[in-house]
N, C-alpha and C positions, 0 to 999 in steps of 0.2 A: 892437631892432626886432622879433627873433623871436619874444620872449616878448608884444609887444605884438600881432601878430598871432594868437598859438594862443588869446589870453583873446578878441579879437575875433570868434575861430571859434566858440569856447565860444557865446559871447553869440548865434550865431546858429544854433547847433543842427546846427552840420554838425563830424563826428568826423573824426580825424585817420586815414587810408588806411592799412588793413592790410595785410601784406606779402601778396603777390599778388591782392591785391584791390581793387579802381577804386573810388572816391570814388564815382561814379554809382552802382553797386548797393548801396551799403552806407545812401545814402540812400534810394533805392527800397525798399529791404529791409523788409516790415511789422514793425512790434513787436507782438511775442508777447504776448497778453493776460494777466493775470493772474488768479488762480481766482476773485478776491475780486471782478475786475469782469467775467468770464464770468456769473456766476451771475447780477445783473440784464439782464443783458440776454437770458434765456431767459425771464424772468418780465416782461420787456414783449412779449412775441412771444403771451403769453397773454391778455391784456388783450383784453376786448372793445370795440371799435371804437365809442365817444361816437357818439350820432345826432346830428347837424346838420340843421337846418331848412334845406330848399333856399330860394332867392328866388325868388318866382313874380312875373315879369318884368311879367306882366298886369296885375297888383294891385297893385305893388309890394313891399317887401320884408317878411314875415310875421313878427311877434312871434316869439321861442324859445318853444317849448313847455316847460310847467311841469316839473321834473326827476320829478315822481310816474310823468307821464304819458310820458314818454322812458325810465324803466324800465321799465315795464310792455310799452313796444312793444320793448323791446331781448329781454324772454323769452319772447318769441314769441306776444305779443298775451294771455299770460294762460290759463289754462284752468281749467275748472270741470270738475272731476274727474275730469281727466284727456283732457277734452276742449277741443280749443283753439278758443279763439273768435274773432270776425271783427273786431274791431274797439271802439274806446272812443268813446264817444258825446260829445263837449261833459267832459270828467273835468276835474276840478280834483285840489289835494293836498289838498281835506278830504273830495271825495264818493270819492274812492279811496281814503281812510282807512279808509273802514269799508265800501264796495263793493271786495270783496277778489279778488272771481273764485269765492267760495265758493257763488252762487247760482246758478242758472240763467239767465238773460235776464238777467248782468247785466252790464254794458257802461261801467261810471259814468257815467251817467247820471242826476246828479237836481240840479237847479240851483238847483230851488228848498227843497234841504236838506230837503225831506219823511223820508226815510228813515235823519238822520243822527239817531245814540242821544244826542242829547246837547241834542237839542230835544225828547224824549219824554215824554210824559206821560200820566197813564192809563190807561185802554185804546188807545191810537195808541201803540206800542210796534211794533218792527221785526218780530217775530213776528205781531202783528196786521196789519200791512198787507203782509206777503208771502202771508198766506192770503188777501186780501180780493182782494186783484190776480187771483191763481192762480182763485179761484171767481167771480168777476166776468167775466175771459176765461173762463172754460167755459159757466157762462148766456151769455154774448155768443155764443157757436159756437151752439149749439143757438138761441137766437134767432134770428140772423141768416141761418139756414139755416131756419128754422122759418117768414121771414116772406116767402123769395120763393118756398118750393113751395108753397104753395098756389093761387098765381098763376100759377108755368109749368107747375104742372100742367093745371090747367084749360086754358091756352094750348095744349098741347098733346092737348089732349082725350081723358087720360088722369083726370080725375075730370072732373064734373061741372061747367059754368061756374058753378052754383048755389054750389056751397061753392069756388068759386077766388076767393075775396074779397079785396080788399086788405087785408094783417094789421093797420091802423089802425082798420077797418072791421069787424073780425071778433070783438068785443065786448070789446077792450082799453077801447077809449074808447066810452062808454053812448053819448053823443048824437052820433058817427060813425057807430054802426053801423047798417047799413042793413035792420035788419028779420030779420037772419038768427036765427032762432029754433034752440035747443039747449033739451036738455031742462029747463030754466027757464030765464026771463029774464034777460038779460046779468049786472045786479046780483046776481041769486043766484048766479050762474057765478063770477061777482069774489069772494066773499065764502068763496065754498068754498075757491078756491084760495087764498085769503089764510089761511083757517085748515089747509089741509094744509102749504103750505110753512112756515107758522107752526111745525107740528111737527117737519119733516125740520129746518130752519134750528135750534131750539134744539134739537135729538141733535149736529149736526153742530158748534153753541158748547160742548155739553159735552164731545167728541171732541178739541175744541182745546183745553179747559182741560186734558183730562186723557186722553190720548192711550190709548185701548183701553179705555175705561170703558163701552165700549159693548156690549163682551160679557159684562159682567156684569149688566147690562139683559136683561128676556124680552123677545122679539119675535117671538113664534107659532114657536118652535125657532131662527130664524135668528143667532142671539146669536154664533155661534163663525163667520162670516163677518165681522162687524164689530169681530172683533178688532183691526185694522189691523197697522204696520210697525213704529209706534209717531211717526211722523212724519204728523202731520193732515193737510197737503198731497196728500198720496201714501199713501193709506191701504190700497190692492191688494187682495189676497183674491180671493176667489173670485168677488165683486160686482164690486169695481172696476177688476179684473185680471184677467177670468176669462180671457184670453188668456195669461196667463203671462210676460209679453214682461220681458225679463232674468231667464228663469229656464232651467233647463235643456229644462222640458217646452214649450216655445214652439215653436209649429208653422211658426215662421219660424227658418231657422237664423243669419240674421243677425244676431238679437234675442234671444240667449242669454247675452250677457256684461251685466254691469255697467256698462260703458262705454256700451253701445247704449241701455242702460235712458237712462243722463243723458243721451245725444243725442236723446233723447226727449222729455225733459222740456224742455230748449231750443225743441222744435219746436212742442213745445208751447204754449208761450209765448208766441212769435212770433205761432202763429195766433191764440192768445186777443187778443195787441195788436192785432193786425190787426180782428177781429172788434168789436170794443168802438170802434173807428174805424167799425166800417161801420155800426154801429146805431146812430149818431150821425149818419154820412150820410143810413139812411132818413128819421131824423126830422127833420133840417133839411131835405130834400127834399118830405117830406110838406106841410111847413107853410108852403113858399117855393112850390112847386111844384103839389102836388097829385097825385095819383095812385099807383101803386106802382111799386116798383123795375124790374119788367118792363117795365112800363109805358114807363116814362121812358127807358129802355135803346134800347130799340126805338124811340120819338120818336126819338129822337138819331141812331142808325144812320140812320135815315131821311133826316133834314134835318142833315148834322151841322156846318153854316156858321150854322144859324139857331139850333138848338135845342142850344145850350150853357149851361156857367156864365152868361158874359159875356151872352149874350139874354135867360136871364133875370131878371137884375140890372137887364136896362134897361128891361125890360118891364114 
């Protein structure tokens, strides 16, 4: 019967009492871990923490986010050159295959696979539609800024109400404009500018075929300004840079490193998007509405229950 009971004890994991020592502490007593399994468990204590998609109680319970987009927000939302960005826009695992964090304003962002290399063909190549964005938001800034001073200035009787025209009216469009005379006729104004930007536009396609090709062109001495960086985006110099900013001689001491130059170009960005949205605004405004951006601003302040989107939709 003894030996049938010490195999029973066996079987239950409880050891026979050592001499001055109680059956209770010898079970309490932790075992000693072994080296072999010490060492993983220092290497799960490093492991970073899987994100979980919370449940949003209102909507009920949210898809898991696709694993691309769960690493990307696990190393701290990604940065572009060392600067960290705010966030990913709509990302799938093929537009963050190739939106890598290595651009500026780039967020993954593109749904409808415009900028993926693998749809590319001829000239619409990832290099041609990063410059075309970048020069698109910079005409938009200068547009868009271009088409309400003439208006609050006059508003503010700081030029003339004669030249504070609306920029619809200011001989963009021949039979909008109202009479305003420049030194020829609208049509020759149009025609001029079409053939100078005709010229700056093809320096600035040979610049992107061939990055600094422009200082080896004469242009009345200036040739060694248009050297560029060797990047046609960002081409700097004494023209397009004359401030310096991420360079040592910048008269901002903020804007001395490398780092500040790329938070610049972010900013840049941003405004451009922004800008290219609003001169979309004036022109669905013009042709729904009528009148110019001041214009409409100040209606609104005015009346702002009557004179909205929604009035005049119904109107």
């Amino acid at each position: 019967m003894q030996r049938v009971a010490m195999t029973s004890n066996k079987g239950l994991g409880v050891r026979p009492s050592l001499p001055g020592v109680s059956a209770r502490r010898v079970l309490r007593a932790p075992r000693a871990a072994t080296e072999e399994e010490a060492v993983p468990a220092v290497q799960e204590e490093k492991k970073v923490a899987k994100y979980v998609e919370p449940e949003d109680t209102r909507w009920g319970f949210k898809p898991p986010k696709v694993p691309a987009i769960v690493e990307a927000e696990q190393k701290g939302l990604r940065k572009v050159n060392g600067v960290k960005k705010t966030g990913i826009w709509f990302g799938s695992e093929q537009s963050l295959s190739y939106l890598d964090g290595s651009l500026a304003g780039d967020y993954g962002f593109d749904p409808l696979g415009v900028y993926d290399p693998e749809g590319e063909g001829g000239v619409v190549n990832q290099d041609w539609l990063r410059n075309a964005e970048i020069i698109h938001g910079r005409w938009a800034m200068l547009g868009a800024a271009g088409c309400i001073a003439p208006e609050f200035l006059a508003a503010c009787h700081i030029i003339p109400e004669s030249t504070g025209i609306i920029w619809y009216k200011a001989g963009v469009i021949g039979p909008l404009s109202e009479g305003f005379h420049y030194w020829s006729d609208n049509y020759t104004v149009f025609l001029a500018q079409i053939f100078m930007l005709q010229f700056a536009e093809l320096r600035r396609l040979q610049d992107f075929k061939k990055p600094g090709c422009m200082s080896e062109q004469y242009f009345l001495g200036f040739e060694g300004a248009f050297k560029g960086t060797g990047d046609p985006n960002y081409p700097g110099g004494p023209i397009f840079n004359f401030m310096d900013f991420g360079g040592e001689k910048c008269m901002f001491r903020n804007h001395r490193t490398p780092e500040s130059l790329d938070e610049m170009k972010i900013r840049e960005i941003k405004h451009g998007r922004m800008a290219m949205l609003a001169m979309f605004g004036y022109g669905a405004q013009a042709v729904l509405v009528g009148g110019g951006p001041i214009e409409n601003l100040m209606a609104h302040i005015s009346d702002p229950a009557h004179i909205n989107m929604a009035g005049n939709l119904i109107s």
